[in-house]
Phi, psi and omega in degrees: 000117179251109175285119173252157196310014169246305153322331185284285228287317176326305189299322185287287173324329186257353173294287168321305139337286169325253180357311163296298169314317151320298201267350144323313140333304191282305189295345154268012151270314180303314195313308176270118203324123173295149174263001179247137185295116153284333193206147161219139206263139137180183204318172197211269170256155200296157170303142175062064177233007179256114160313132147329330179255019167312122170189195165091351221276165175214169190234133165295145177322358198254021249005026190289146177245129175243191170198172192248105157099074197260327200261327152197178189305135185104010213214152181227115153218198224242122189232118181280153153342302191290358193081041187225112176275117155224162178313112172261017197096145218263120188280172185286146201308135172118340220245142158226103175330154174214001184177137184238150158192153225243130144287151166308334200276313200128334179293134189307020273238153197232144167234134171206056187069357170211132202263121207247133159243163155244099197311153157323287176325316178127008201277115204259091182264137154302155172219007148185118178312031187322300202075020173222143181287174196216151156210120158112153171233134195178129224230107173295147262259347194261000151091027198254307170281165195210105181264142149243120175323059156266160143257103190260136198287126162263000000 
């Protein structure tokens, strides 16, 4: 099938036409305000329910949120789905969390110049002394490294 050059070019002007109105369309559609709420903010936990050194938080597969020193210094604690906070538990003396993060098995891991894991069960193991402070955590995708934000004292 043989097309001559005036015909090609006329289908290329109108194509292109077309496209530019297209996408003229879309950019005044993207434009106009949705009627349905993609997102809605509201209280989550009561005011002033967070200690000043509140941080850390990471969240369990079930949605829990959890965070380090949320209730006071020292504390791993717990915001259920529902808004409802309690202590989820108390590091061994000495320890003030600076960061959580969640293994696939469910286990907790804490860096708080020293590396705590928790176990599901609730079994609380040290896994490395740094002697330094730390912030962050962090656990790799294939779960063989466990990076942490420290400074080790020599």
């Amino acid at each position: 099938m043989k097309y001559n050059q005036q015909y090609l070019i006329k289908l290329f002007f109108n194509l292109t036409f077309f496209l530019f109105l297209m996408g003229v369309w879309l950019i005044t559609e993207a434009q106009v305000p949705s009627s349905r709420e993609l997102f809605k903010s509201s209280l989550f936990t009561p005011p002033n329910g967070f200690t000043h050194g509140v941080e850390g938080p990471a969240v369990d597969k079930s949605g829990t949120v959890y965070a380090v020193n949320f209730a006071r210094q020292g504390t791993i604690d717990q915001v259920t789905p529902l808004g409802e906070g309690s202590i989820f538990i108390e590091l061994p003396s000495g320890s003030i969390g600076n960061g959580i993060r969640f293994d696939s098995r469910g286990d907790m891991l804490i860096d708080s110049g020293r590396i705590w894991r928790i176990d599901t069960d609730g079994k609380i193991t040290l896994l490395d002394s740094i002697g330094g402070p730390a912030n962050g955590i962090e656990v790799s995708p294939d779960e063989r490294e466990l990076y942490v934000n420290a400074y080790r004292n020599a």
